[in-house]
C-alpha positions in Angstrom: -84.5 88.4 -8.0 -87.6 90.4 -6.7 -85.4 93.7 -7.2 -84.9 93.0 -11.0 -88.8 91.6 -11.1 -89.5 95.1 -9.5 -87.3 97.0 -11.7 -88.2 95.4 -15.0 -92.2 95.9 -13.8 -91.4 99.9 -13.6 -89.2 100.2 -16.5 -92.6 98.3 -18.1 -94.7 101.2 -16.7 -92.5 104.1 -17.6 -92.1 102.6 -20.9 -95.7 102.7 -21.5 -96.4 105.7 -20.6 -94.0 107.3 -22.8 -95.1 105.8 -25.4 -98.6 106.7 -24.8 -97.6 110.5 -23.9 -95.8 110.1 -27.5 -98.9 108.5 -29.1 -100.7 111.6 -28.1 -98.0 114.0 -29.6 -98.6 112.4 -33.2 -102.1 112.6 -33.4 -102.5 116.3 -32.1 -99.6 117.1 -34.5 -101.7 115.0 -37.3 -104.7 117.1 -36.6 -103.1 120.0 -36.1 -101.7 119.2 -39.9 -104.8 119.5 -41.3 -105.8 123.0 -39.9 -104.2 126.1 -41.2 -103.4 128.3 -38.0 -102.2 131.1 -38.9 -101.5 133.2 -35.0 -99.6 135.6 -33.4 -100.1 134.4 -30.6 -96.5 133.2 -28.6 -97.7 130.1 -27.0 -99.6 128.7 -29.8 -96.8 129.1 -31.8 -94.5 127.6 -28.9 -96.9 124.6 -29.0 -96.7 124.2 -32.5 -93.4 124.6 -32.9 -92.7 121.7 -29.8 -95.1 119.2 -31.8 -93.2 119.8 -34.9 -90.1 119.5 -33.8 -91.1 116.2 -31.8 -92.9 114.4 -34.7 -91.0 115.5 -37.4 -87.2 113.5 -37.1 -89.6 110.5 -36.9 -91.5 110.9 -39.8 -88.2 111.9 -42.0 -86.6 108.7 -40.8 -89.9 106.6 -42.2 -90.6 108.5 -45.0 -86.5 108.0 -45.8 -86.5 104.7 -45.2 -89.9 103.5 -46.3 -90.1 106.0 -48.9 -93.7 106.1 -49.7 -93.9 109.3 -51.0 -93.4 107.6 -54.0 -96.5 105.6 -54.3 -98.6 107.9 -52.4 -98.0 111.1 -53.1 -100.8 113.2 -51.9 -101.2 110.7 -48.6 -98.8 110.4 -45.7 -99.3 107.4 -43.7 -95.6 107.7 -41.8 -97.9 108.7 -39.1 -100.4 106.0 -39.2 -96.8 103.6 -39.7 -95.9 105.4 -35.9 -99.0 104.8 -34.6 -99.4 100.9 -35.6 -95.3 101.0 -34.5 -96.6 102.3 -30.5 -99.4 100.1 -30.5 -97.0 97.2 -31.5 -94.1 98.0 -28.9 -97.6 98.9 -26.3 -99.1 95.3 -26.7 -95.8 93.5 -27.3 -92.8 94.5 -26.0 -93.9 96.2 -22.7 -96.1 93.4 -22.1 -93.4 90.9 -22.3 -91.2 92.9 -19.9 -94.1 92.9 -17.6 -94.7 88.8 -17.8 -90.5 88.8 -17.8 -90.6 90.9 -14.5 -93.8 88.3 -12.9 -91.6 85.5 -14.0 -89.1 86.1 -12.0 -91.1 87.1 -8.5 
């Protein structure tokens, strides 16, 4: 059973870490919202361009689903909606996998 505790433990780790890395990705994309940038530079835009296309199926699915635009029209909060959603699966689901995976040592 200590190969599954061991497994479970990384998949735990990994799991976090993507969703921190990801966590990251929506708020730079959220400030980067807020500023115009307007540059001709290629790796800015290449930057820009991977955070948008990141963030942005995720937010269309929530704002689909949810659709708050409705009620708030000049406020977004699908991002604040993904961040609470990271936190949650950060604190709840990894953390169970991670007392699963002692559990069974």
């Amino acid at each position: 059973m200590f190969i599954l505790s061991n497994f479970l433990q990384a998949f735990a780790q990994l799991l976090y870490t993507v969703l921190n890395i990801y966590l990251w990705i929506v708020i730079i994309a959220v400030i980067l919202s807020w500023i115009p940038i307007t540059t001709y530079n290629p790796t800015a835009q290449a930057m820009i361009r991977f955070l948008h296309n990141a963030t942005t199926p995720v937010f269309e699915y929530l704002r689909r689903k949810l659709r708050l635009h409705r009620y708030t029209a000049p406020l977004d909060f699908t991002p604040l909606i993904v961040i609470f959603a990271i936190y949650f699966l950060q604190n709840f689901v990894v953390q169970s996998l991670i007392d699963l995976a002692r559990a069974l040592r």
